[in-house]
N, C-alpha and C positions, 0 to 999 in steps of 0.2 A: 504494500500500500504506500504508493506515494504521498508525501505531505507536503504542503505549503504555510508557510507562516502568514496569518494577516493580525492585524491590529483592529481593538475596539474597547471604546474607553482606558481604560485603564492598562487593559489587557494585550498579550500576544500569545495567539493561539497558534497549534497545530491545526490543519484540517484536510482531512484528504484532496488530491488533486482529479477532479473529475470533470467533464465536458458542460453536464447538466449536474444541480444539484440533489437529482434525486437519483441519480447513479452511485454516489457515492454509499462506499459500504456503512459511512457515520457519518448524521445528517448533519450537514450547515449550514442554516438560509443566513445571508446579511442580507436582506431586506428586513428580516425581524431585528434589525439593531434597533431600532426607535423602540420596538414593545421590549427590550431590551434594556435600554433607556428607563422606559418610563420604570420599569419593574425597580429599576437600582435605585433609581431617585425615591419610589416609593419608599424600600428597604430604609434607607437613608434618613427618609420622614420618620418612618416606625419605631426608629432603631428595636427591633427583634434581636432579642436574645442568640436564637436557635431558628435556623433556617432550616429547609429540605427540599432542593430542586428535582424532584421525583424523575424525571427523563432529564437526563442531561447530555446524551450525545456524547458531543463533544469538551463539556464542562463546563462554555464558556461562560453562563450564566452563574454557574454557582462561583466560578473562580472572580467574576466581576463584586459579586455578593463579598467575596472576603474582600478585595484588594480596593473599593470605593466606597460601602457602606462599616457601619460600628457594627454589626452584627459578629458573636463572639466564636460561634460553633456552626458553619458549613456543611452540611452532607451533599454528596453530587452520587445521584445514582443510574445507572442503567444494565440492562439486562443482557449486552450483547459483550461478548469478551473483548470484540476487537475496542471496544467502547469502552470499558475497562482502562484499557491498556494507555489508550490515547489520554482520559481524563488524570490518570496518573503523570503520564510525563506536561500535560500541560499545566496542571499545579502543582510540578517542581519547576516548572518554567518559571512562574509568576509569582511563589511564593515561596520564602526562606523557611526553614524550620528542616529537622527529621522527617523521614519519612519509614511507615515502620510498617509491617506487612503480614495480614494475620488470614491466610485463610481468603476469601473473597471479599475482604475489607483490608482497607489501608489507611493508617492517620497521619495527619501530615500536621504534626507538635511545631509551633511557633508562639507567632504572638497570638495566631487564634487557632482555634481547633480545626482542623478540614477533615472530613471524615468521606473516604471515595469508596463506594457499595457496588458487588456485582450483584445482582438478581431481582428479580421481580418487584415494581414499584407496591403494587397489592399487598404482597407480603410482608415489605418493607414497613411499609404504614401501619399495616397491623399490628405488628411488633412491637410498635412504637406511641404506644396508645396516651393520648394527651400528652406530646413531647415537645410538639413544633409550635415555637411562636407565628411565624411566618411559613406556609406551604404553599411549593408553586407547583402548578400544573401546567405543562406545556407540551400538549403532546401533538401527533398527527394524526388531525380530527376529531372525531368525542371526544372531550374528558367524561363523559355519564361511565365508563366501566372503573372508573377511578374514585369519583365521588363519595362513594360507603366507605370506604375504607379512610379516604385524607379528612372526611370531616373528623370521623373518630381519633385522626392523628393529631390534631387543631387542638391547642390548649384552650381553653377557655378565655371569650377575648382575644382570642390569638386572628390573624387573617387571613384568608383562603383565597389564593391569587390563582386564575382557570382562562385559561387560551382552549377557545375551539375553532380551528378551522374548517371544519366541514361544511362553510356555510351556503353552499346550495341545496344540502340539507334543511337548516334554518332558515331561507329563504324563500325555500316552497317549490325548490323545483325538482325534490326528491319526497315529494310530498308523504308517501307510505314511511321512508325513512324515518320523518319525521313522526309520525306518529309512534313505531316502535322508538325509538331511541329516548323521546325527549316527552312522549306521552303528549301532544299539542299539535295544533292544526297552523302551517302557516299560513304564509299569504304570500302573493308576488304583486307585483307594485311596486311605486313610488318609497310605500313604506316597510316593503320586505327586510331592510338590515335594521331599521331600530324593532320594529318587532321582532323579527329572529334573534339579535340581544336580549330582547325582553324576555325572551323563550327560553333563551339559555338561564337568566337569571330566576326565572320562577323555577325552572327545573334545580336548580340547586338547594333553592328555599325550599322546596319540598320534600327535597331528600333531607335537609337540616335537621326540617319539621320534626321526623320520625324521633332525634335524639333529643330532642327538646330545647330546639337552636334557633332561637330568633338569625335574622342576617339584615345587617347595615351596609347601603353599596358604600364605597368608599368611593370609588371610582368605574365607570364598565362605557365602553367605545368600541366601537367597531372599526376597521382598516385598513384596507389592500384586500388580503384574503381571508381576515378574522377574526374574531371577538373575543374581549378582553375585558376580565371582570374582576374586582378585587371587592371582596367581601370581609367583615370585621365578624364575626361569629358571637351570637351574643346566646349566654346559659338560662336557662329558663322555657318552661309550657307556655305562660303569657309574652313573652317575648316572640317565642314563635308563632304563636295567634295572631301578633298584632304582627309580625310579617306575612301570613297569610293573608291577613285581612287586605292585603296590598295587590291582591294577584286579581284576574279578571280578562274580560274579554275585547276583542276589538273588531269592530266594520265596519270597511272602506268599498267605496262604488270607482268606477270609471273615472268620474269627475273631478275626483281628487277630495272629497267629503269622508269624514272619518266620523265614527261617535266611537266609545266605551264605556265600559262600565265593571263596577268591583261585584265581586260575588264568588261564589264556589261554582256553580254553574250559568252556563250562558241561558240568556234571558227570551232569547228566540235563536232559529235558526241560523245561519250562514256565518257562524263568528269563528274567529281565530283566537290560537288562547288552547290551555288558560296560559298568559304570563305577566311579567311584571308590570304593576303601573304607579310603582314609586320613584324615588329620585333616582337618577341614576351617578348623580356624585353626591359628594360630601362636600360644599362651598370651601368651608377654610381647608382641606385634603388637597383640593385644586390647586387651591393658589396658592398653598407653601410647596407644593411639586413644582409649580411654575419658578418658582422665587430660586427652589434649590437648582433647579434646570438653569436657568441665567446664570448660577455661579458655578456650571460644569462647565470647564475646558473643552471637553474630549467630549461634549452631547453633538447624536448624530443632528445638521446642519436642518433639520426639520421639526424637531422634538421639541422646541419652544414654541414655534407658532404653529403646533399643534396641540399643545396643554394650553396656549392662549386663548385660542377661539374654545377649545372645549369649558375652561374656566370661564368665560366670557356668555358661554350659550344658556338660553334661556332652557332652565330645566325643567321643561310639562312633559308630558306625555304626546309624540309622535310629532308632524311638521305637515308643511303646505307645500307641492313642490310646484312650482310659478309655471311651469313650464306645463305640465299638467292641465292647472286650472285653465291657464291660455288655452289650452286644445281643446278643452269643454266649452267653454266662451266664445270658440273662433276670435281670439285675440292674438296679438302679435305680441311675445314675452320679454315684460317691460322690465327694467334691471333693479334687481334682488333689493339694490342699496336703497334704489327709489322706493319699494313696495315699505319696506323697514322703517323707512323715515315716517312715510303719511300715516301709518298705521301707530308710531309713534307718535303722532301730533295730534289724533282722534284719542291716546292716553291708552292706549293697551304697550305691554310689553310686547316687543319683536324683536329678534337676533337671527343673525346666520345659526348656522347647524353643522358640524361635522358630518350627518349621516350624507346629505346632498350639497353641493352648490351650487345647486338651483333652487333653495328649501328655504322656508321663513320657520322659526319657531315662535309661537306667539301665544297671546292667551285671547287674541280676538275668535268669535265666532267663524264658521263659513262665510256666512253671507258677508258679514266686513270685510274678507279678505276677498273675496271675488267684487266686492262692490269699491276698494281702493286700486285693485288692477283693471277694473272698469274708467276708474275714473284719469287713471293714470293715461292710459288706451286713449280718453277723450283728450287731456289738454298735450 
């Protein structure tokens, strides 16, 4: 196996040398540096005790976890040998101490603990019952086979950071998938990625539920190819009632017209759901990520005005996409910045959106929003 060094953040990794990056025998995307990013900066906010990057590939993530955030005690795990091997020599690469070799576990004694695991994340976790302050999920595709086992890892209070890329799953164009995987019906559309987000976050909460786990989003966005959730776990039956109470349905027409509503179950037919329709950040979580993001050197060249506008975005439930309504209207699609102003000047809240940029988020009605791109259309 050939390797190549690249740089990120902090770090210099190993990583096989391959054509495509799904060739390689141990996966490396750097397009995930920003969710990369954000994860570290999180960390950094948190400062967590006890980390567990449960798929680590390549390590990069958890080696970034030791060598830019306060975090004390690292584990970097995966289940493939060659993956072993690599995560091994790439934190001796980046981090001083011993390194000591026991069996399918290795520690790596410094200033922090690094603890590198061959075998199974499942089992892992299991083992490890209320250990982890911070536990990341990142795998390829579902984390759902992963979920029973890392809630149970999660200390109390501790946070449960989950990457799902499957999202044509989530977005409704594997629609059966979706119903086995994630128990919920989506939708395609305009508003397919914040609902399929939303879908992934209720599917967690519900699985929380079982242990008697309220969940607080901390932060959860969607990106290129996938959704990204960080949740703070909170102990207690009413806690998790009062996060169920949050979940519920949602429907959208042609037009670009949405309603929803909270319930256990949908209230008529053709809804999607059940999932989230609580906050999807934490206001001051944002904008101390953003704050610690400006004072990172090494943050990938995008990762600030993308926690900007996310910090910035008005946080309701779903969006208007302009382009849409125009096409319902036979209107010609008038610019996003204009529609934001006027609808600001009639005193509702409106902001851009990360899920579109074509999208208004607001708290005005339908008809105000089709009636100030009417009116924009006229002068």
């Amino acid at each position: 196996m050939e390797l190549v060094e690249v740089k990120e953040g902090l770090a210099r990794i190993l990583v096989p040398k391959a054509k495509r990056i799904y060739d390689a025998p141990i996966f490396y995307n750097p397009v995930m540096s920003l969710n990369r990013d954000i994860s570290v900066l999180s960390v950094k906010v948190l400062k967590p005790k006890r980390v567990l990057d449960a798929l680590s590939a390549t390590g990069i993530r958890g080696i970034r976890y030791a060598l830019e955030t306060p975090a004390e005690e690292i584990w970097l795990n995966d289940i493939k040998e060659e993956a072993y091997g690599l995560m091994k020599k790439n934190a001796s690469l980046n981090i001083e101490g011993e390194l000591w070799e026991e069996g399918d576990r290795s520690y790596l004694w410094g200033e922090k603990i690094v603890v590198i695991n061959r075998g199974d994340a499942n089992r892992l976790m299991a083992e490890n019952f209320r250990y982890f302050n911070f536990l990341d999920l990142d795998p390829f595709g579902s984390p759902v086979e992963f979920l029973d086992t890392a809630l149970r890892s999660v200390r109390r209070n501790g946070v449960l950071a989950v990457t799902a890329t499957d999202t044509g799953v989530l977005c409704g164009a594997y629609r059966n998938a979706c119903l086995r995987k994630y128990l919920a019906e989506p939708i395609r559309g305009p508003l397919c990625h914040e609902a399929g987000l939303r879908i992934l976050i209720g599917t967690v909460v519900r699985y929380a539920a079982k242990y008697d786990l309220g969940a607080e989003v901390l932060l959860a966005y969607h990106r290129d190819h996938y959704f990204r959730v960080f949740l703070r776990l909170k102990s207690g039956a009413k806690k998790a009632d009062r996060s169920l109470s949050q979940l519920g349905y949602l429907w959208a027409d042609k037009s670009g017209r949405f309603e929803y509503e909270r319930g256990f179950l949908p209230s008529r037919p053709g809804a999607s759901g059940p999932l989230w329709l609580g906050p999807l950040k934490d206001k001051s979580f944002a904008e101390r990520l953003l704050e610690s993001a400006k004072d990172h050197p090494l943050a990938h060249k995008k990762t600030v005005p993308f926690l900007q506008l996310i910090s910035e975005e008005l946080d309701v439930p779903f969006h208007y996409d302009t382009h849409t309504l125009a096409r319902s209207c036979s209107l010609t699609p008038p610019k996003l910045e204009t529609v934001i102003q006027r609808l600001r000047e009639l005193g509702y809240r409106a902001t851009k959106t990360h899920f579109s940029p074509t999208s208004v988020k607001t708290d005005a009605p339908f008809r105000v929003v089709v009636g100030v791109m009417k009116n924009v259309q006229a002068d």
